[in-house]
N, C-alpha and C positions, 0 to 999 in steps of 0.2 A: 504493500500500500504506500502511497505517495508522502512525503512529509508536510503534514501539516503547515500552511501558513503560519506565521506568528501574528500575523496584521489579519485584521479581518482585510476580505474582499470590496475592492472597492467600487465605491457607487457613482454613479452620473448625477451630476449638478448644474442646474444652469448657473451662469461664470456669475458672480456678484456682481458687475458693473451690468450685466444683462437684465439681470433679476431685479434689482432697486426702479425700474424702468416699467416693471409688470405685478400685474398680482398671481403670473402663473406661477404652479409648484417648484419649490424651490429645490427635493431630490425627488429622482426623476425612478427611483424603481432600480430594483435586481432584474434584469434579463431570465428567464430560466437557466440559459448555462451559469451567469454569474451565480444563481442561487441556489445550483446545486454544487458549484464551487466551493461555496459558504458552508452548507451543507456537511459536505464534507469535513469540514473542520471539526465541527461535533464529537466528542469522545461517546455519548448513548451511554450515560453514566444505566448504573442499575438504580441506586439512590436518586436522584436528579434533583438538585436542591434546587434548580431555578423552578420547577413543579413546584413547590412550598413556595417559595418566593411570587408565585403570581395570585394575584387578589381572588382570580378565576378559577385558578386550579388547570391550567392547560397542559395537555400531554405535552411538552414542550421537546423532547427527546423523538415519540411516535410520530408527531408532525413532520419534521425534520429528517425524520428517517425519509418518509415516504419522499422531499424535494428531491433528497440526496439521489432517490429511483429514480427520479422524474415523475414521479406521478401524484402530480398535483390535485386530482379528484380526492384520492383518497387522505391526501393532507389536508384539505377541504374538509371533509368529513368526518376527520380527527378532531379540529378546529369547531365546529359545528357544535358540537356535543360543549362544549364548554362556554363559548362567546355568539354572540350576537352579532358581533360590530365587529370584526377581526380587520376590514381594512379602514376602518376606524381608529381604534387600538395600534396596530401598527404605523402608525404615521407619530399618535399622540402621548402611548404611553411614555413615564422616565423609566424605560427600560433600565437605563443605566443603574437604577438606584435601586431595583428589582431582580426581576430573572437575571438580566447580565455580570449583576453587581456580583452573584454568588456560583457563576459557572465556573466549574472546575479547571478548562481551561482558563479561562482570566485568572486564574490563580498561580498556575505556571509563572516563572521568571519569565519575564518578557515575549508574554505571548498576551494579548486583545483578548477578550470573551466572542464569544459565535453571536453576530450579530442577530439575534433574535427577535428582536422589531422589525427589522429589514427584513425577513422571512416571512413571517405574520402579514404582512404587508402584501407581499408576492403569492400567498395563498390567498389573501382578503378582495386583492383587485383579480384574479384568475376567477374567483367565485362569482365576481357582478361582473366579469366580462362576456363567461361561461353561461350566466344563467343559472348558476349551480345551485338546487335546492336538497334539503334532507329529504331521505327517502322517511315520511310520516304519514303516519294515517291518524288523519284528525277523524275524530267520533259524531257525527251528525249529533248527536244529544249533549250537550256541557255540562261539567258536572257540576258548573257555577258561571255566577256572573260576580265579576271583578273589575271594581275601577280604579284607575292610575290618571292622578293629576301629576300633570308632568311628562314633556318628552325628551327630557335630556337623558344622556346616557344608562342612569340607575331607571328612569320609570321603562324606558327601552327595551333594558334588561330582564326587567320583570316581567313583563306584558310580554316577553320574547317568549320565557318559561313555562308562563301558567297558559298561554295558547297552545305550546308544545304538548304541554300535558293533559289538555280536554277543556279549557277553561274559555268562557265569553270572555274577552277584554274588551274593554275601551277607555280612552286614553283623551284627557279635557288637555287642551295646551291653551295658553291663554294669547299667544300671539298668532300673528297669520301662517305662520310655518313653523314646522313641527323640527323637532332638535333641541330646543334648549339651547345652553352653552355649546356646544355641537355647532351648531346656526349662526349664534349671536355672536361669538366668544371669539370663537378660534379663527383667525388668517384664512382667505384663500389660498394663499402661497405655504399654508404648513398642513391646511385640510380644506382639500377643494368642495365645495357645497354639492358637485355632482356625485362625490362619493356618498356626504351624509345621505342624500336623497334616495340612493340605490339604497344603502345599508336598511334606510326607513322602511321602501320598498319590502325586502324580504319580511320584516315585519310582517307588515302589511297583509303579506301572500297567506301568515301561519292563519290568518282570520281577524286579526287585531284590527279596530275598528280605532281611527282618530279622528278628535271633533277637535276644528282649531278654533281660535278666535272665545273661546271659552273659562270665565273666569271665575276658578271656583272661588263663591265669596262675596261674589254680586251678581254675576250671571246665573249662577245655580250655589247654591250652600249646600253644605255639607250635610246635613238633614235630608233634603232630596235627593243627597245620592247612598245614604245610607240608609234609604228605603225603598231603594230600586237597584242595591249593588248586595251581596252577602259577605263582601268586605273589599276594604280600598288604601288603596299605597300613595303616600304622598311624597312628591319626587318635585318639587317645587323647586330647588335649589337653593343659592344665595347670591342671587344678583340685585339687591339695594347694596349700592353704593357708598364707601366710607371714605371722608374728608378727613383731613388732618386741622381742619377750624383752624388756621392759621389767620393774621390779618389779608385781606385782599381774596380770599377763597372767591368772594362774589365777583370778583370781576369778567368782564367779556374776555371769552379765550381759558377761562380756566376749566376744567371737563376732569370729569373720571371718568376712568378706562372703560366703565359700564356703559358709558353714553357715546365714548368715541366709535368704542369695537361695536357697537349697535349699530351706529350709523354708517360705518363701512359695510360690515361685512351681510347684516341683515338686510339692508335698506337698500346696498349699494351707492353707497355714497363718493366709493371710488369710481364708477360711471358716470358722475354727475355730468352735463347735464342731462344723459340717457336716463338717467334715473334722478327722481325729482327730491335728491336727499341732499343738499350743498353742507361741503365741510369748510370750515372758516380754511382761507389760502394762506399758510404761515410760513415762513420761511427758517424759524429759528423757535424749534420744540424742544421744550425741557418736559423728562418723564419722572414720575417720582416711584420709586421701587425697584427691587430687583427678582420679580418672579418673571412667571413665563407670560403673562398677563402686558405687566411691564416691555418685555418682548414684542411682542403681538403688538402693542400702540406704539413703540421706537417706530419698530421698519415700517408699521401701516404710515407712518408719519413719513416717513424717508420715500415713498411709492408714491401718497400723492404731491409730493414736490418740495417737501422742506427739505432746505439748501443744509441747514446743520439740525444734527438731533443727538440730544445728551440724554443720558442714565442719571440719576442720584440717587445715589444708594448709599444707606447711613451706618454700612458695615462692607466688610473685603471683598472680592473676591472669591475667597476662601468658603464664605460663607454664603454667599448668592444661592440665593433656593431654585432656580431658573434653571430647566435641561443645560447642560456645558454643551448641548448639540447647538441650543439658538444661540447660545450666547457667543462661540465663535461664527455659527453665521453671521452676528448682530457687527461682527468688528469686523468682517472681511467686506461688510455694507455699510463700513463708515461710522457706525455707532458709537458717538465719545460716549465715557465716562467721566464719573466724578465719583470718588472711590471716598467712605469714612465723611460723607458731607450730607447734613441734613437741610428743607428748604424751614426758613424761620418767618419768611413774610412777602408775599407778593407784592408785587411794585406796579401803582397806575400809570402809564404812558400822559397822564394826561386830560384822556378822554372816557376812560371807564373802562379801558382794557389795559391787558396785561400786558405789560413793556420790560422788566424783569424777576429775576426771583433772586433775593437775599438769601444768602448760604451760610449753616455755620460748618468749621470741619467736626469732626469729632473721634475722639479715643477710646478704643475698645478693650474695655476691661475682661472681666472672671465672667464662664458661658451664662447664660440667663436658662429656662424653663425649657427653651427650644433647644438649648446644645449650643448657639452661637453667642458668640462672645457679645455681652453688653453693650451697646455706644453709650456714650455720654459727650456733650458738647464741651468744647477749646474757648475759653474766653479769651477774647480780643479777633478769633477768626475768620472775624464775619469775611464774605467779599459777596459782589452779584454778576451774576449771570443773564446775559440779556438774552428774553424767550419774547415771544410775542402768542406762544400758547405754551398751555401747559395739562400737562395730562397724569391726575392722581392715581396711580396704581398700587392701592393699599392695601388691597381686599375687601369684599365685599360680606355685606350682611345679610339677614334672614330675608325673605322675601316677605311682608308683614300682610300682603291682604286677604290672605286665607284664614291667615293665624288671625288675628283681630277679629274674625269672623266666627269664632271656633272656641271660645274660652273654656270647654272641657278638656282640650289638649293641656298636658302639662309642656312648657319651656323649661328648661335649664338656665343658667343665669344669664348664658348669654343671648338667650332670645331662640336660640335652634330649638327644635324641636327632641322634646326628651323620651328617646327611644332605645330601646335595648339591643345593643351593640352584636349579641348573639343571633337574635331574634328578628328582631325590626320593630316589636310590638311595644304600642305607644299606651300611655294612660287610657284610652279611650279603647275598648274590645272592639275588634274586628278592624281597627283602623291601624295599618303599619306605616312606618315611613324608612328611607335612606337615603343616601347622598348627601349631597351638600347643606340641604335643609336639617341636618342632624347632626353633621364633623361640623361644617363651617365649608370654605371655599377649599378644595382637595380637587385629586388628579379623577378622571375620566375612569379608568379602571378601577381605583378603588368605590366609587359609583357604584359601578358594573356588579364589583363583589356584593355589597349591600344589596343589589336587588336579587342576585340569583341566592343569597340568601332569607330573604324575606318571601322570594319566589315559592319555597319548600316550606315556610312557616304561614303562609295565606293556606297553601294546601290543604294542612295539615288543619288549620282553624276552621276553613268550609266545611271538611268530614268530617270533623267533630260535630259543627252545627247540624248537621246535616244527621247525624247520630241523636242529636238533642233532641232534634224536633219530632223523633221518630219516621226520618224518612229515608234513613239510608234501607239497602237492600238488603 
C-alpha cells in the first residue's frame, strides 16, 4: 500500500483577489479522485474517536471506506442514517475542533488529520446532485402528529427523524424562507443558498410539511398548536441581537451582525438594485468580535465594496473562537486586525452617522469561565479608528416573541429556554426544545445533535401518550 500523505489533499479555491469580487463559493469541492485520495489516508481505526467526537454520531471510518471504493451511493447511505444536512454540515461544521481534532492520524508527528468535512461535503453535494434518497417506507397511517417551530438546522433535524420514523411533521418558520440561521446567517460564498434549498428539499420529500411566514406567538400560540399537535419542539434559535450600549451605538451606520447578515444574504442585498434590499455604500468597516459570525460580516463587507475592513477583537489570536479555516481566508482577503483592542465609544461625523470608533488596547490576564485568558483595558491607550460603518458581532440572544407568549415555559437566567440537556424536555409536558434557543448562539451541528436527540424522546412521549389514553395496540 502507498504511503500515506502527511498533508491532507489538496482543494481548489477561487484565488482571493477573485473571490472578494463575488459572493460565489469560496472552496470549490474534492473531485472524486481527489477524494478518494483523501480517503485513503484514513487508518479505519476499530475505536474511531472522531465517531465520539461528532454531535451526530456519524460512521465516520464506514463512510470513508466506501469514497476510498469509489462508491459514493453507499457512503451516501452511510451518511443518511445519521445527518440530514451532510452537504450542509460539511461546508459549516468546526470540524477542526471535533472529528478532526481527535483523529489518530493528526496525532502522528507531523502528519494533518483526514480531512473529514471535505468528504462529508463530497458525499453531501453527490447526494443533491444524484437525487439520492433513502430506500424508506413511510406508513400511510402516523403514528403522530408533531410540530416544530423553527427551520434552522436542530428543528430540520428533528422533523428529519420523526418523519423517518412514521410521524406527521410540520414545521411554523416565521420568515419567508425556511432555514433559519442556514438562510439568514451564513455567507453565500461559505454556504450557497442552493445547497440549503436542496438539503430543505429532501426534507420535504420524507412528508415534512413547512408553513412559512408563521409566527408562533401572534400568528398562532402555542395553545393552538398544542391542541392540534401530541407534542412540539421549539427550535427558534437566538437571533435578537446584542449591543455592547457603548456611547454613539445609535448612530446611522452602526448595525449588528443580525441585521447586516439578514440583509445580504436573506434579502439579497448584495444584488441591490436587482433586489430591493440597499446596504448603506461604506468604504471603511470596522467589525466588532472574533467569531465566525464576525467572519461572515468582514468579507460580506469586503464583497460589496468597502475599500478597508478591520476585526477588533478584545483578546489574541490565540484565543479567537472563529474556524482558523475563515480566518486565514479572512487575511488572504485583506482583512486587518486589531488584536487585544476593545471599541469604548463611537464617534459622530457630524451628521448623525458614524465617522469613527474610539479604541482602548487591552491586557490579558489569568483564563476566565471560557478557558480564555481575561482582557482588561490599558489606561492612557485610547487611539481611533476611522469607520464610516460598523458592525457588532457579539452574539446574539433568545428570540423573545414566542417566549413572552408562553409564560408556563421555565427560562434559565439567561433568558434561553430551560430544557434538559439529555432529553430536550422543557417545564411544560409534551413541549421539547434544542438549539440555540437552549445553549445560546453555538455551531450548526451541535443543533443537529439536540434535535436527533429530542427526535427519540418526542417518540418515546407520543407512545406513552398514546398508552395513556388507552389507544395504543
Amino acid at each position: 500500500m502507498a504511503r500515506r500523505s502527511r498533508e491532507k489533499t489538496a482543494i481548489a479555491e477561487q484565488a482571493p483577489e477573485v473571490r472578494v469580487t463575488n459572493f460565489n463559493e469560496v472552496c470549490l469541492g474534492y473531485t472524486l479522485d481527489e477524494g478518494k485520495l483523501e480517503a485513503a489516508r484514513c487508518l479505519q481505526c476499530r475505536n474511531a474517536p472522531c465517531i465520539e467526537a461528532c454531535p451526530v454520531m456519524i460512521d465516520i471510518p464506514g463512510f470513508i471506506l466506501q469514497i476510498r471504493e469509489g462508491n459514493l451511493e453507499e457512503a451516501a447511505k452511510i451518511l443518511k442514517k445519521y445527518t440530514n444536512l451532510p452537504a450542509i454540515c460539511g461546508r459549516v461544521c468546526p470540524q477542526e475542533k471535533q472529528c478532526e481534532m481527535v483523529c489518530k492520524l493528526g496525532k502522528a508527528k507531523n502528519f494533518e488529520p483526514v480531512a473529514i468535512g471535505k468528504l462529508e461535503r463530497l458525499v453531501g453535494d453527490w447526494a443533491l446532485d444524484n437525487d439520492y434518497s433513502e430506500d424508506l417506507v413511510l406508513p400511510d397511517e402516523k403514528k403522530g402528529k408533531v410540530a416544530v417551530v423553527g427551520s434552522g438546522p436542530s428543528g430540520l433535524t428533528v422533523a428529519g427523524d420523526l418523519a423517518k420514523a412514521g410521524y406527521d411533521v410540520t414545521i411554523f418558520e416565521a420568515l419567508h424562507s425556511a432555514g433559519g440561521v442556514l438562510s439568514y446567517g451564513i455567507p453565500e460564498f461559505r454556504l450557497p443558498k442552493k445547497i440549503v434549498k436542496q438539503e430543505i428539499g429532501t426534507i420535504e420529500k420524507l412528508g415534512v410539511k413547512i408553513e412559512t411566514n408563521v409566527v408562533v406567538g401572534k400568528t398562532i400560540d402555542m395553545e393552538e398548536i398544542m391542541s392540534e399537535f401530541d407534542a412540539c419542539y421549539l427550535a427558534v434559535g437566538a437571533g435578537t441581537p446584542n449591543f455592547m450600549g457603548i456611547s454613539g451605538t445609535s448612530l446611522n451606520g452602526v448595525y449588528s451582525s443580525s441585521e447586516y447578515l439578514t440583509r445580504i444574504n436573506l434579502m439579497h442585498g448584495y444584488e441591490f438594485p436587482r433586489f430591493d434590499t440597499p446596504i448603506k455604500d461604506s468604504k471603511h468597516v470596522v467589525v466588532i468580535g472574533g467569531g465566525n459570525v464576525a467572519m461572515d460580516s468582514a468579507r460580506s463587507a469586503k464583497r460589496i465594496g468597502a475599500e478597508k475592513v478591520s476585526i477588533i477583537y478584545r483578546r489574541s489570536l490565540e484565543e479567537l473562537p472563529a474556524r482558523i479555516e475563515e480566518y486565514h481566508h479572512s487575511v488572504e482577503e485583506g482583512i486587518e486586525y486589531y488584536w487585544q483592542t476593545n471599541p469604548v465609544e463611537y464617534l459622530d461625523d457630524g451628521t448623525g452617522a458614524v465617522g469613527g470608533v474610539k479604541v482602548v488596547k487591552m491586557a490579558l490576564g489569568e483564563p476566565d469561565e471560557s478557558g480564555r485568558r481575561r482582557p482588561s483595558p490599558i489606561p492612557g491607550s485610547e487611539f481611533i479608528i476611522e469607520a464610516d460603518a460598523v458592525i457588532e458581532a457579539i452574539g446574539q440572544g433568545a428570540n423573545k416573541v414566542l417566549l413572552t407568549t408562553f409564560p408556563e415555559l421555565k427560562l434559565n437566567k439567561w433568558g434561553y429556554v430551560d430544557a434538559d440537556p439529555e432529553t430536550g424536555k422543557t417545564s411544560v409536558p409534551g413541549v421539547f426544545a434544542g438549539g440555540d434557543i437552549v445553549t445560546g448562539a453555538a455551531t450548526v451541528i451541535l443543533a443537529m445533535g439536540a434535535g436527533k436527540v429530542a427526535a427519540n424522546e418526542i417518540m418515546k412521549y407520543v407512545e406513552e401518550k398514546k398508552v395513556a389514553s388507552g389507544k395504543s395496540k
